[in-house]
N, C-alpha and C positions, 0 to 999 in steps of 0.2 A: 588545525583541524585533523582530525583522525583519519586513518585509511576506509572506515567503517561510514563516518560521517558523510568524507567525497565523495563515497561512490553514492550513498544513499541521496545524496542533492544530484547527483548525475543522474541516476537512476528517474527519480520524480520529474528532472526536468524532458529526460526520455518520455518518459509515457506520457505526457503533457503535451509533447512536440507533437505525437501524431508518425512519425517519422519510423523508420524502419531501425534498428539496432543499428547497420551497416550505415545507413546512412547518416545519423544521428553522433555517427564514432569518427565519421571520416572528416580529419583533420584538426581534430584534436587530441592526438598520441596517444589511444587505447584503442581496442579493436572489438567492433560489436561483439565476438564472442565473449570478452571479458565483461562487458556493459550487459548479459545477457545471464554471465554467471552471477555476476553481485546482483541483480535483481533476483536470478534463484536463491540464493543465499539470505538476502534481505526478507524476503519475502518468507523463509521457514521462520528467520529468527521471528517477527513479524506473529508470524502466524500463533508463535509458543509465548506469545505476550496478550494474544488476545483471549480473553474467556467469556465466556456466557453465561452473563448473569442469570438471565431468564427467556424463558421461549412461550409465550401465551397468547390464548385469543386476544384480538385488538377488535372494541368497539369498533374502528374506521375500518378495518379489511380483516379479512379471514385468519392474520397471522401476524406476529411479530417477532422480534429478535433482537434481544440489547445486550449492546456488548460491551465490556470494559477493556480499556486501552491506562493502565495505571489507573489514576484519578478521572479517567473523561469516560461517559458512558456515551453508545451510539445507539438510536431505534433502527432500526432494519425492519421497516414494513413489507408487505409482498407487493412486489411490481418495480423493488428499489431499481436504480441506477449502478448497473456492477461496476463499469468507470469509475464513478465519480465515489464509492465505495473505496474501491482500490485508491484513488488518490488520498480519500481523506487520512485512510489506516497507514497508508504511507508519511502522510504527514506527521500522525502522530505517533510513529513508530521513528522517524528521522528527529523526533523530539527530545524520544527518550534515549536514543543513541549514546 
């Protein structure tokens, strides 16, 4: 596995945990700072992977937002879930890794 790949399952399994960097780090030989930066890190590459296919009214709410991840498109309705948002593009960002 790559340096890029472990931190990025580290990283997913962080923000899943619930738990603080700090504490999420302790005892297993890296240090929330590090666990803090590769999610910065992850998270720009991430960001410059994702695009916007389109932005339009949605018959069901006020707005939409679908975005492509490679090959996988996401809706983004208004009132979404930012968690569960961030986990999913995490996922599919630790995919394409």
């Amino acid at each position: 596995m790559t340096s890029s790949e472990t931190w990025s399952r580290r990283v997913a399994e962080w923000r899943v945990s619930g738990k603080t960097a700090d504490e999420f780090s302790a005892g297993r030989g890296f240090a929330g700072s590090t666990l803090r930066w590769w999610a910065s890190r992850l998270g720009r590459e991430r960001a410059a992977m994702v695009q916007v296919v389109r932005a339009a009214p949605s018959p069901l709410r006020d707005a939409c937002l679908e975005l492509a991840v490679g090959q996988v498109r996401v809706l983004v309705r208004a009132g979404f879930d930012r968690a569960l948002l961030h986990e999913v593009l995490g996922v599919l960002g630790a995919r394409r890794a």
